[in-house]
C-alpha positions in Angstrom: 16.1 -9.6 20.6 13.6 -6.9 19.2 9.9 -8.4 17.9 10.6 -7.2 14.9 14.3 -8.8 14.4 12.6 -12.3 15.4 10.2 -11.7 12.2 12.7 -11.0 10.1 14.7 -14.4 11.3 11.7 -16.1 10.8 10.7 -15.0 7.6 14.5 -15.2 5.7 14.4 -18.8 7.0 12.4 -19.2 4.1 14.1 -17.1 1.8 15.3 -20.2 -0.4 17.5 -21.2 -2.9 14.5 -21.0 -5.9 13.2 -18.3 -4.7 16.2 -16.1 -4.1 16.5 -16.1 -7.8 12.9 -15.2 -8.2 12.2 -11.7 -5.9 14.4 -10.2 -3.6 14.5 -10.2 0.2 12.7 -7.5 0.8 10.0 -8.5 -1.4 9.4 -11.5 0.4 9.7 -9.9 2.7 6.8 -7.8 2.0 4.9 -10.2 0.7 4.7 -12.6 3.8 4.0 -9.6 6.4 1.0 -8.5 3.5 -0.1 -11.5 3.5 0.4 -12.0 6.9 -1.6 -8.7 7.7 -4.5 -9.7 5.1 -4.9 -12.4 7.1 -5.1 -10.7 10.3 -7.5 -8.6 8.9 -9.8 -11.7 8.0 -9.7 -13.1 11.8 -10.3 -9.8 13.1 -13.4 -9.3 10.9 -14.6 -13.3 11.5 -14.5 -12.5 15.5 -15.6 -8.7 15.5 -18.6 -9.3 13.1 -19.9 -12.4 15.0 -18.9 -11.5 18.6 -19.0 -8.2 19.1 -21.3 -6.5 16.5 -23.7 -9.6 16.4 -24.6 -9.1 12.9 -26.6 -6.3 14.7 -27.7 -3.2 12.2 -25.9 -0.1 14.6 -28.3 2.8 14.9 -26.2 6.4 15.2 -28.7 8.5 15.3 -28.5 10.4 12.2 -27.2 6.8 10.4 -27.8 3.5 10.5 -24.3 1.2 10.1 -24.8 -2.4 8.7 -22.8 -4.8 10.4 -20.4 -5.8 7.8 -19.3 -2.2 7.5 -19.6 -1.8 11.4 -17.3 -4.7 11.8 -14.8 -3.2 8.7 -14.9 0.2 10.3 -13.4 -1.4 13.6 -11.1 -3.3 11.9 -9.8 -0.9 9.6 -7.2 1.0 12.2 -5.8 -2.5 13.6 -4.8 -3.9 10.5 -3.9 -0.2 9.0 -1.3 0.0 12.2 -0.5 -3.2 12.2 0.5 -3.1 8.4 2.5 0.3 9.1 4.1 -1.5 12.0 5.2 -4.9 9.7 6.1 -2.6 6.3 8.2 0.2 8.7 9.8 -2.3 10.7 10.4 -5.8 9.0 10.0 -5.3 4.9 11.7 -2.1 4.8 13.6 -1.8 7.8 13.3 2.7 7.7 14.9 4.0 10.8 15.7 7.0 9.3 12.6 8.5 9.0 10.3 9.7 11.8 7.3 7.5 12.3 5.0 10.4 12.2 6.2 11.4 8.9 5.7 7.5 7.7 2.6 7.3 9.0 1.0 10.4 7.4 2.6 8.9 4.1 1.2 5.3 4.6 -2.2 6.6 5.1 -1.6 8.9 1.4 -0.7 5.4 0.0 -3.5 3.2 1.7 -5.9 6.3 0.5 -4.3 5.8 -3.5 -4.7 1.7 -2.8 -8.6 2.3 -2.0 -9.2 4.6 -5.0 -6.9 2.4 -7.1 -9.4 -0.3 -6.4 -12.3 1.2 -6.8 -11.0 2.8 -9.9 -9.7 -1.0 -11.6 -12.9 -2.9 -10.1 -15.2 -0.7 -12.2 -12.9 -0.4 -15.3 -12.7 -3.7 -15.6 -16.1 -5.1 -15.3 -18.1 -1.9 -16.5 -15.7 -0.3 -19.5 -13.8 -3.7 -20.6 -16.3 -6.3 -19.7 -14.1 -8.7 -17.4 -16.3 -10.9 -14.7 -16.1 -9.4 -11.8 -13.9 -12.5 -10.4 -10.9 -12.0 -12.8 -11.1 -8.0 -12.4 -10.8 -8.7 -8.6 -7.9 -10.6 -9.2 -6.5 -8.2 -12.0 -7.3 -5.7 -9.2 -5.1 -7.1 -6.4 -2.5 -7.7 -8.7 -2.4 -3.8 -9.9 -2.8 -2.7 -6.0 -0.1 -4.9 -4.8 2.0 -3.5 -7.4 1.0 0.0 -6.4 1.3 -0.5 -2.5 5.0 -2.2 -2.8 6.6 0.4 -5.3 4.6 3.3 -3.1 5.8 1.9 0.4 9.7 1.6 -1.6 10.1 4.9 -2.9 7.7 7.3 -1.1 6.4 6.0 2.2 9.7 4.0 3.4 12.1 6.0 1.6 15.4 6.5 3.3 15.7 10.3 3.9 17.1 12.8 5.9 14.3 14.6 7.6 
């Protein structure tokens, strides 16, 4: 049995009755691996920040890197693949697509998701006045909507190439 078949066992064992009526498979689907990967990405960031950066500043010569962005800039490209890897492979199940073509198109969509945010985060707290807290969370909730419609019918798209 394939990793990724395993996954998808495990995660339609709790594909339930309530919330079968609620989203479809493959947005649990997608939900659980992006959750899955966000949290990932949190673990990876705890242990690369402490252990391996050591909160130390990271002198390039012609830039100096604070940690926190040292430790985001290596764990970036893990969770980046790793999310590819989950979204191609267990929440949309694309074969027919090469990966190199769905990987070019994931990074266009992570690129929109990252403007996206940046773009919400300051029109909601500097042009409408939200706290910052809620326009995070109104922020997550646009993005999420962005990423799962993108990854459906552009970057996981069945086609013929």
């Amino acid at each position: 049995m394939r990793l990724a078949d395993a996954i998808i066992r495990a995660i339609d064992f709790f594909y339930v009755r309530p919330l079968a009526h609620l989203v479809s498979r493959r947005m649990f689907r997608y939900a659980v691996c992006g959750g899955a990967n966000m949290a990932l990405d949190l673990v990876w960031y705890f242990l690369i920040y402490h252990f391996i950066v050591g909160g130390r500043y990271i002198d390039l010569g012609v830039v100096v890197v604070s940690p926190h962005v040292a430790a985001l800039a290596v764990v970036f490209p893990i969770t980046f693949f790793t999310g590819f890897w989950l979204n191609r492979n267990v929440a949309f199940c694309v074969t027919g697509t090469r990966a190199s073509r769905q990987v070019a198109r994931y990074a266009l969509t992570v690129a929109g998701s990252l403007l996206l945010n940046y773009v919400c985060i300051k029109l909601f707290v500097e042009a409408c006045g939200v706290w910052p807290t809620p326009a995070k969370a109104l922020t997550t909730a646009v993005c999420v909507t962005y990423s799962y419609l993108a990854g459906r019918y552009f970057t996981f798209a069945e086609r013929k190439d």
